[in-house]
C-alpha positions in Angstrom: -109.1 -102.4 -72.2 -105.5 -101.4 -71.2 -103.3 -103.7 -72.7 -99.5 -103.9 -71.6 -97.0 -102.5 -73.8 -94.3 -104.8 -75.6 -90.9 -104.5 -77.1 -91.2 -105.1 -81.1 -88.1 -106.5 -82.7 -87.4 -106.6 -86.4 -85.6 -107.8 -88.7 -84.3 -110.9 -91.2 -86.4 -114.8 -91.2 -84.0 -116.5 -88.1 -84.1 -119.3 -90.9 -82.4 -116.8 -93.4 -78.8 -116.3 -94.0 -76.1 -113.3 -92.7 -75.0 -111.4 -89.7 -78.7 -110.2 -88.5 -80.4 -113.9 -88.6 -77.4 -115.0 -86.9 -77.9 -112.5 -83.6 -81.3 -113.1 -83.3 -80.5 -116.4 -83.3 -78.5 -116.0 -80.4 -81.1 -113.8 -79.0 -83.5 -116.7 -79.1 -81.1 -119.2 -78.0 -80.4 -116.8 -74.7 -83.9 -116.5 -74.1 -84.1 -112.7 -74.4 -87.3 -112.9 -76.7 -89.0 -115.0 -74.4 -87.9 -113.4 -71.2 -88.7 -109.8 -72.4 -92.1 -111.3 -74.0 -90.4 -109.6 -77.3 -92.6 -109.9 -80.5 -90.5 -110.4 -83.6 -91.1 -109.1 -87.0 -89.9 -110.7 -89.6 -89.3 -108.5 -92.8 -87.5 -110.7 -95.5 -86.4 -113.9 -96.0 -84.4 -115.7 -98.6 -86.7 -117.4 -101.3 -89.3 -116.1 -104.4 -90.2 -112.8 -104.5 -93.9 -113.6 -104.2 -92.7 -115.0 -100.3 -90.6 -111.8 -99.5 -93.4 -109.5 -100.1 -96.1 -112.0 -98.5 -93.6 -112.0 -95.4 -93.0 -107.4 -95.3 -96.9 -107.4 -95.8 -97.6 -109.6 -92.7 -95.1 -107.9 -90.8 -96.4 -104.7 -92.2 -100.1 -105.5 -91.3 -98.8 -106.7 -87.6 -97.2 -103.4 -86.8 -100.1 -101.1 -87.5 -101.8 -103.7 -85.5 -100.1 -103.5 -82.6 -99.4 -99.6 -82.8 -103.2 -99.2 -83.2 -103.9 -101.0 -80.0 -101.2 -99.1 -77.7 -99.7 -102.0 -77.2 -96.0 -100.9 -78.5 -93.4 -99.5 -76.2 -90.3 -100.1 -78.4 -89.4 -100.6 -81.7 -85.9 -102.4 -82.3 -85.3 -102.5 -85.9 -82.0 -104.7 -87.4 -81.2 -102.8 -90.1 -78.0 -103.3 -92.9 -77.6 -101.3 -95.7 -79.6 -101.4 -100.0 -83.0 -102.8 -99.7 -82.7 -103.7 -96.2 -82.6 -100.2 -94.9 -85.0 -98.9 -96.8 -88.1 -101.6 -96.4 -87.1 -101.0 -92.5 -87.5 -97.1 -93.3 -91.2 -97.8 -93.4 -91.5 -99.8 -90.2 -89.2 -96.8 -88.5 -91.9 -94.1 -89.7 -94.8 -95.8 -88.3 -92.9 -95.9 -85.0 -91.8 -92.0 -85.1 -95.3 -90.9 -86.4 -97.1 -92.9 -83.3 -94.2 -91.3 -81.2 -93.0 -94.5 -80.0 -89.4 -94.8 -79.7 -87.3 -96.8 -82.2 -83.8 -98.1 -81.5 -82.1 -98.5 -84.7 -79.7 -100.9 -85.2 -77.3 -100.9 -88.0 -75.3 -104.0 -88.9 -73.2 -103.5 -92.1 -69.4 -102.5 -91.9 -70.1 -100.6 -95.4 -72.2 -97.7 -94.1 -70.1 -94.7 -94.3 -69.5 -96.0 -98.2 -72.7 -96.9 -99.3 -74.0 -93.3 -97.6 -71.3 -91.4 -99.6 -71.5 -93.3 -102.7 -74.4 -95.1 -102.8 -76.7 -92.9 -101.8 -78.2 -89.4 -103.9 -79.2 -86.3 -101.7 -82.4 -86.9 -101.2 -81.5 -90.5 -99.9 -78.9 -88.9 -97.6 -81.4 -86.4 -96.2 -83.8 -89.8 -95.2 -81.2 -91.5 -93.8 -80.0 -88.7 -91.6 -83.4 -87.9 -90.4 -83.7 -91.6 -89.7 -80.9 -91.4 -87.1 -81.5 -88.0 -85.7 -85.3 -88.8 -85.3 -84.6 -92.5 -83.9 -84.3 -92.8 -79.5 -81.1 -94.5 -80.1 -78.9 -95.7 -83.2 -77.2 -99.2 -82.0 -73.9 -100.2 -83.5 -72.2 -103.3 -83.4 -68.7 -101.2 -83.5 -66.4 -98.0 -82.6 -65.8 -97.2 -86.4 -69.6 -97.2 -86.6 -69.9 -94.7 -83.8 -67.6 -92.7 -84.6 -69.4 -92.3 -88.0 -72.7 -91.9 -87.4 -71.7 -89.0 -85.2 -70.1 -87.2 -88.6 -73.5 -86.9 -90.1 -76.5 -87.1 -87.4 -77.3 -85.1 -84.5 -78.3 -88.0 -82.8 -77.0 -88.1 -79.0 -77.2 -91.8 -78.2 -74.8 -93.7 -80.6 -74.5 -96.8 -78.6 -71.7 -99.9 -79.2 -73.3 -103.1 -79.1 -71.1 -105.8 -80.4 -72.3 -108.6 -82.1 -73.2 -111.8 -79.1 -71.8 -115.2 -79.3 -72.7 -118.3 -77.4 -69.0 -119.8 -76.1 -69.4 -123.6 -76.8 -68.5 -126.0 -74.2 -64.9 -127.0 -75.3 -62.1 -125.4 -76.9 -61.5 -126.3 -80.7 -58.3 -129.1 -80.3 -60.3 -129.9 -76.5 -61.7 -133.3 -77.8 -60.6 -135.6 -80.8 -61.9 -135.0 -83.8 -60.9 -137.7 -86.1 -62.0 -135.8 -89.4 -59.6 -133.0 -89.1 -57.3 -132.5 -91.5 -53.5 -131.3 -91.7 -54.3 -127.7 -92.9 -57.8 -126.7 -93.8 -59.1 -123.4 -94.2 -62.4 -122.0 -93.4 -64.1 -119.5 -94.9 -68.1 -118.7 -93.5 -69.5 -115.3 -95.5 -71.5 -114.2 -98.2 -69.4 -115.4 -101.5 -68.7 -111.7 -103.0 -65.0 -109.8 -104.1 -65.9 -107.7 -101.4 -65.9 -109.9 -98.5 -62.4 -111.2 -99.9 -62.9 -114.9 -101.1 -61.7 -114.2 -104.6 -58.1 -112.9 -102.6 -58.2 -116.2 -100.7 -58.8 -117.9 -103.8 -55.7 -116.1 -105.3 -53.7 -116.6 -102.3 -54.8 -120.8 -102.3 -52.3 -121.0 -105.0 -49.4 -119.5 -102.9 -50.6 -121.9 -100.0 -51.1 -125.0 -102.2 -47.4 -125.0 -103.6 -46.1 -124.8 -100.1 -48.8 -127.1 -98.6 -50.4 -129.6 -101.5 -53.1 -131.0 -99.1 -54.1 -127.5 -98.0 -57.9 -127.6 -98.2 -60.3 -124.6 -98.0 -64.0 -124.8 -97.4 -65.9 -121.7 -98.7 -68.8 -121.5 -97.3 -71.5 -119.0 -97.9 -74.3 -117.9 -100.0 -73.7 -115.2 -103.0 -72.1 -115.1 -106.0 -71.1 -118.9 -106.1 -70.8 -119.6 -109.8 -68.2 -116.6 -110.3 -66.4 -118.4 -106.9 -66.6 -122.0 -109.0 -65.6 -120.0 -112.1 -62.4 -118.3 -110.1 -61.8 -121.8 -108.5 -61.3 -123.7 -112.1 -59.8 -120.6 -113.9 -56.9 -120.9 -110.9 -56.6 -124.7 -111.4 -57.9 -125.1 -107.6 -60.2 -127.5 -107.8 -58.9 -130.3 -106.0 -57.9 -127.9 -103.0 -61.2 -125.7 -102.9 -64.8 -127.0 -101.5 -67.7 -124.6 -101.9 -70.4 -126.4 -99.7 -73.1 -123.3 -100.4 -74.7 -121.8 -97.2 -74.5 -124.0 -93.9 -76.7 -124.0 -90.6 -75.7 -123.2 -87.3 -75.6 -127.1 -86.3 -73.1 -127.5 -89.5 -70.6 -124.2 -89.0 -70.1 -125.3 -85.2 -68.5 -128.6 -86.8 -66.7 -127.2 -89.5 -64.9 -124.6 -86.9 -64.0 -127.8 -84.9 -62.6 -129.5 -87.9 -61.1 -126.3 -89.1 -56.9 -125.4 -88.8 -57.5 -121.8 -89.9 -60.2 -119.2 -90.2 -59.6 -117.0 -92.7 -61.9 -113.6 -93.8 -60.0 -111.4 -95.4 -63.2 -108.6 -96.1 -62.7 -105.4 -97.4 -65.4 -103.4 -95.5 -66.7 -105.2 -92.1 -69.2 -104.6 -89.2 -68.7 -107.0 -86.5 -68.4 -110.6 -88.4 -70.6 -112.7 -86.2 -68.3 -116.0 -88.0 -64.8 -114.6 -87.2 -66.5 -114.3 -83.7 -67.9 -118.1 -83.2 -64.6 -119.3 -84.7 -62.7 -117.3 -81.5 -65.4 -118.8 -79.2 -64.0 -122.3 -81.0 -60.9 -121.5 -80.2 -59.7 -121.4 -83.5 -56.9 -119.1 -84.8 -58.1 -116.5 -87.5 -56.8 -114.6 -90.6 -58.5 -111.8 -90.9 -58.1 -107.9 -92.6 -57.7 -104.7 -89.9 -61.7 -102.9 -91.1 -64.3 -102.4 -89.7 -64.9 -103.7 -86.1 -62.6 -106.7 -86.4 -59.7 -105.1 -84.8 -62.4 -104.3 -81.7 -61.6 -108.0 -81.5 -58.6 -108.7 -82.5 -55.6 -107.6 -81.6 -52.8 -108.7 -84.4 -50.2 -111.6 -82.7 -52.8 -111.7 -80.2 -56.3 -113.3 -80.8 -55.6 -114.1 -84.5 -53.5 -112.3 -86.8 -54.4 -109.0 -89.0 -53.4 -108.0 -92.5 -54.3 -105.3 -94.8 -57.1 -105.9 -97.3 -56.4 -107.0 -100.9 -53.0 -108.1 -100.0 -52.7 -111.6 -100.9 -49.2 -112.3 -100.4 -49.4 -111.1 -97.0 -52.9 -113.2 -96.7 -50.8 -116.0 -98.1 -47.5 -115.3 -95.7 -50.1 -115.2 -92.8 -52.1 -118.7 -93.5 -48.8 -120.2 -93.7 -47.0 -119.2 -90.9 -49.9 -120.6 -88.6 -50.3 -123.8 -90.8 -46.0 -124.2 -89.9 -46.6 -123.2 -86.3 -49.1 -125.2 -83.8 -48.0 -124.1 -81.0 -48.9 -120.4 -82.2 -52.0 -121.5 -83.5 -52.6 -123.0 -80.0 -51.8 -119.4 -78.3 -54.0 -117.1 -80.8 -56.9 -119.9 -80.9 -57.0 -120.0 -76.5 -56.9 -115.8 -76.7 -59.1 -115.4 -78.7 -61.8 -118.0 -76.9 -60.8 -115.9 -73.7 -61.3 -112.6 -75.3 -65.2 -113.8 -76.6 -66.0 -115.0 -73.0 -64.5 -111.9 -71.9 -65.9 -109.4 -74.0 -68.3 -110.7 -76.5 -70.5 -113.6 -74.7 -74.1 -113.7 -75.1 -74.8 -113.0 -71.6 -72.5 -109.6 -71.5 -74.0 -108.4 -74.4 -77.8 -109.4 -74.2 -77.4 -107.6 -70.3 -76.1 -104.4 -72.4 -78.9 -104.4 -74.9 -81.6 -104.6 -71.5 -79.9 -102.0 -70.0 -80.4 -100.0 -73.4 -84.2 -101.1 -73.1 -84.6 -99.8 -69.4 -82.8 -96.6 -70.0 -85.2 -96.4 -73.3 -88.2 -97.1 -71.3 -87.4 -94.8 -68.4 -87.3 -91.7 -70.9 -90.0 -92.6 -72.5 -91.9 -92.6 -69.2 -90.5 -89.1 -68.3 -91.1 -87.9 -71.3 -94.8 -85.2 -70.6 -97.9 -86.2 -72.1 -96.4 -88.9 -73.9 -99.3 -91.5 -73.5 -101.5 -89.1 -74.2 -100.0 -88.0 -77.4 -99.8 -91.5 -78.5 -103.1 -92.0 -77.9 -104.5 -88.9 -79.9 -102.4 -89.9 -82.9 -103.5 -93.3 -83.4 -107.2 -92.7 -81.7 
């Protein structure tokens, strides 16, 4: 019996934490799963290591599955970078052995570094056939492009930024009681290289001008060495570390929040500094990666170089001394995610992807019959 062909998505537990549970999300909450009759994988999920494997076997075991029925016309596979990349590895050569075509889609800002440095030839070679072998390598920025150009063959490198649902109202739209005089927000995975520990360095400038300053860092990660940084500073009456918090729980933090504040060292396409622009709130945030793709600095938020914490700590507190500028960058910055970055301009991108995908797939001679030989 001739069953019809679906798209198969993969990638993080929606449950889990970071940039790739956080677009599916959105993909979900769009409806583009549903709509497209999408089947998603799940790989890996936060939790024991007995549950990680239990979850890559399953998804695994559901692949070969669906490949060995012909019922496959796409594979879209989230990838980031370490362990993440290379458990995906095995999903994208069951897709390029069955000659279905994979869209690969990489997520972490830290590519080009972790394929110089992190990676040993033989790693290199894998990862390079990867994206020269793949129908399309998706990116969430221009950097990315550009890079992936440097060392693949590959002819489709396409931009896909990251997709965020605009909320109703504009942070500062309706009252919100709790907020307080100046607090800061942080929403990322608690490491040096995402640059809490130079916000945490920089508090100490902000809290001697501004005693009630308060920052919320938020995230999952190396939290005791954040704690540890926190007390060896004396912060600990300024600095919150709440752990990891749901979607429900950031969308009220942005509205409480004065200031959004990442100050990374390597960056993709931050999917938090782009919900707190869709809540109009005014950001801090270091000129890598794809941020300034999103911001422009003095215009949507304002941009310093990373690992400068004085200029991290001139830039919090000008905007905590000016409201009527942190009224301007907040509004732009809602305008340039509606613009540019909503859910609907980018999920309409990523199905014109999967048309073009699946109209050169159908072109493409012998194709079915290829597929079929392979996995008959």
């Amino acid at each position: 019996m001739n069953r019809e062909k679906k798209i198969v998505m993969l990638g993080t537990h929606v449950d889990g934490c970071g940039g790739i549970a956080s677009v599916i999300a959105v993909y979900r909450a769009a409806g583009l799963l549903a709509r497209r009759d999408i089947v998603y994988l799940p790989t890996h999920r936060t939790g024991p290591g007995r549950a990680k494997v239990h979850l890559f076997a399953q998804a695994l075991l559901a692949l070969v599955r669906l490949l060995a029925g012909g019922e496959v016309a796409l594979l879209h596979i989230h990838v980031a970078i370490n362990a993440s990349f290379w458990r995906k590895y095995v999903f994208f050569l069951l897709g390029y052995l069955c000659r279905v075509p994979v869209a690969l889609h990489l997520h972490a800002g830290r590519y080009p570094d972790y394929y110089r440095s992190g990676c040993g030839p033989l790693a290199r070679l894998l990862m390079r056939f990867a994206f020269d072998r793949a129908r399309a390598v998706v990116v969430v920025s221009g950097e990315l492009q550009a890079w992936v150009r440097t060392v693949s063959s590959q002819g489709r490198v396409v931009v896909l930024h990251n997709p965020v649902v605009l909320p109703q109202h504009a942070h500062g739209a309706e009252p919100a009681p709790a907020r307080a005089p100046a607090t800061l927000l942080f929403l990322g995975h608690l490491e040096a290289s995402k640059g809490c520990h130079d916000l945490l360095r920089a508090m100490r400038t902000i809290v001697a001008a501004v005693p009630q300053a308060r920052l919320l860092l938020c995230g999952d990660g190396q939290r005791d060495e954040a704690r540890a940084l926190v007390a060896a500073l004396g912060l600990q009456a300024n600095v919150d570390l709440p752990g990891w918090v749901d979607a429900g729980e950031r969308a009220a933090l942005l509205d409480a929040a004065t200031v959004f504040v990442l100050p990374s060292h390597a960056e993709g396409l931050p999917m938090s500094l782009l919900e707190a622009m869709a809540h109009g709130v005014p950001v801090v945030a270091t000129a890598v990666g794809g941020i300034p793709e999103a911001v422009r600095d003095g215009v949507e938020g304002v941009l310093i170089a990373p690992g400068d914490t004085a200029a991290l700590a001139d830039a919090v507190l000008g905007l905590l001394a000016d409201p009527d500028a942190r009224t301007r960058l907040g509004a732009a910055g809602r305008e340039r995610v509606r613009t540019e970055f909503s859910s609907t301009r980018m999920i309409a991108t990523l199905e014109d992807l999967y048309e073009k995908l699946a109209a050169r797939e159908a072109r493409r001679p012998g194709a079915r019959e290829r597929f079929d030989e392979k996995i008959g």
